[in-house]
N, C-alpha and C positions, 0 to 999 in steps of 0.2 A: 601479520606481516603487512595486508594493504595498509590497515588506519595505520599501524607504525612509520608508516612509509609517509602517509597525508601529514600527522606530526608534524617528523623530524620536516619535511618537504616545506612546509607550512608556517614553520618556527625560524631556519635557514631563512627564507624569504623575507618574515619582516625581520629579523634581524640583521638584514642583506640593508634593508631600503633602511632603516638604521642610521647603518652608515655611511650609506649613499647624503642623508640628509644633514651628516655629520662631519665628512670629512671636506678637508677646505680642497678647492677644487686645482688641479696642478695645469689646465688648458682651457682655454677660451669656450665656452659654450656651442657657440660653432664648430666644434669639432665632435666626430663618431664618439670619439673614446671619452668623452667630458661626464664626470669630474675627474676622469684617469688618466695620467700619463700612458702612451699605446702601449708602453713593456708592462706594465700593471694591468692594464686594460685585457690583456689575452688572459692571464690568472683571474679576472673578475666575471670573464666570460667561460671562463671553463668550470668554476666553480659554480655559478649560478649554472650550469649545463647540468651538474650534478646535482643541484635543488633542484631543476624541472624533470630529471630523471626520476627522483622521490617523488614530486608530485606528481608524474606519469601513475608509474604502479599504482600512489593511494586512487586516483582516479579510476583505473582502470578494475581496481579492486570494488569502487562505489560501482560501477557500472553492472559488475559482478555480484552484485551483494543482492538484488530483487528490491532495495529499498524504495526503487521507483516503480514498481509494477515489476508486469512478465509482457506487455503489448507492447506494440510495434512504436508508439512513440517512445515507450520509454529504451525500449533497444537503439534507437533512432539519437535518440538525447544523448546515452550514455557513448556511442562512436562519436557524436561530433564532438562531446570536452572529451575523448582520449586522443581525438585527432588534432582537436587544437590544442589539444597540450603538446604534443607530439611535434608542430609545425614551431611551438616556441621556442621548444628544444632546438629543433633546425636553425632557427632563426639568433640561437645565441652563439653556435658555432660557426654560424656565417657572417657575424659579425667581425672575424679575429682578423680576414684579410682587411679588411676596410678599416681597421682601427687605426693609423695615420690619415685618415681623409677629411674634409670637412662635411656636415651634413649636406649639405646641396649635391656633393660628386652622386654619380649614378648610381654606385654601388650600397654606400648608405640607403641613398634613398628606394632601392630595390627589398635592402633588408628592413628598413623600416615599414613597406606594404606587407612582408610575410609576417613581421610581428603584429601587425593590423589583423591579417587573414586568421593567423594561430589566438589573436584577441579573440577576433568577431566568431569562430567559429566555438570555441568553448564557452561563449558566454549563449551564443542559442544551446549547443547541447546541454549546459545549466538551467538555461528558464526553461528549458522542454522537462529537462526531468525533476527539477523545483515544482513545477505543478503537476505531474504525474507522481509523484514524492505524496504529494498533498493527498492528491487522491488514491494512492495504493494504499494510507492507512497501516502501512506494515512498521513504521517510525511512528511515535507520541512526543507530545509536549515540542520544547524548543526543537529538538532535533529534525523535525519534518517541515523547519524551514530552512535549515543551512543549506543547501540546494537551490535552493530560490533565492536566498540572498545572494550567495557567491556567483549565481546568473548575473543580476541584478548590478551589482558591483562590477562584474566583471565586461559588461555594457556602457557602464558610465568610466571604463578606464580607455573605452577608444577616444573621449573627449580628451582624458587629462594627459594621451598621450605625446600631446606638442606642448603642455604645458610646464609649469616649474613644481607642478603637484604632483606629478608622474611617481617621485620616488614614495609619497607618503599613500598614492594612489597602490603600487605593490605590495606597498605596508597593510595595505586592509585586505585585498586580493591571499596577502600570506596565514592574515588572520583568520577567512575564510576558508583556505585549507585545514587548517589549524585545527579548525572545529568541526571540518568532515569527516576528521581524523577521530576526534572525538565523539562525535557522535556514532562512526561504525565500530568503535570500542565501548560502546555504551551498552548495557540490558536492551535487549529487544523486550518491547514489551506484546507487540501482537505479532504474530511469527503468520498470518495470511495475510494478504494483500485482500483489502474489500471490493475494492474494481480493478479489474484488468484493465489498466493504465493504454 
């Protein structure tokens, strides 16, 4: 159920930025809801609510899974990306009332720090548990780095978020789900952990 969850969650996302990158824009850039018309804009935030709910669980599932260790950083890693997943989620709902304002009003730019916070915070809980990933040993091959990437990535998405890169920026961020999904759906191939993380 988690990797299914990472998947569809993962799949949803870049398929989401997709069309972000695709569809011609109906409002001035300066605006919350851009490239959305605000009545569109509440559908495009409640559905992506329901892709960060899927990617909640599969997270919450990796956190679950010992693929990072059994020690305190890797428990430590695996709360910060459930929380900053968890704060995105917030962050996309809190979007809905703001969605006629321009980005400068206060309210955007309130919601824009908690989508910062829910970034910065899963992208450490990711590099924490990408290299306790590394070194628990209990993941082989490509798999024991999709955690350190999707950190990695998901670090370098606090830059692109004022920029015009942002949606292809999500695009990779969903890919990275994608394949956490995949990878806890994969053969374990050593089932201990060789250092307590």
């Amino acid at each position: 159920m988690y990797a299914l969850s990472a998947i569809a969650g993962g799949t949803a996302t870049v398929a989401s930025a997709a069309l972000v990158l695709a569809v011609q824009p109906s409002v001035p850039d300066t605006m919350w809801s851009y490239p959305w018309s605000a009545g569109t804009f509440v559908l495009v935030c409640l559905a992506y609510a329901v892709f960060h709910v899927l990617v909640l669980v599969g997270v919450l599932g990796f956190a679950r899974s010992g693929a990072a260790g059994t020690g305190r950083a890797a428990r430590a890693g695996g709360g910060l990306a459930v929380a900053g997943t968890a704060v995105l989620l917030a962050a996309e709902l809190a979007s809905i009332p703001f969605r006629a304002e321009p980005l400068s009003a206060t309210g955007p730019s309130v919601v824009g720090a908690v989508f910062g916070l829910g970034t910065l915070l899963t992208a450490a809980g990711f590099l924490m548990t990408g290299v306790t990933t590394l070194r628990a040993g209990v993941w082989r091959g490509w798999r024991r780095y999709v955690p350190l990437v999707t950190g990695v990535w998901t670090a370098l998405l606090v830059g692109l978020a004022a920029t015009a890169g942002i949606a292809f920026g999500v695009g990779v961020y969903g890919l990275c789900v994608l394949m956490l999904g995949v990878a806890m759906r994969s053969p374990v191939v050593a089932t201990r952990a060789r250092i307590a993380a």
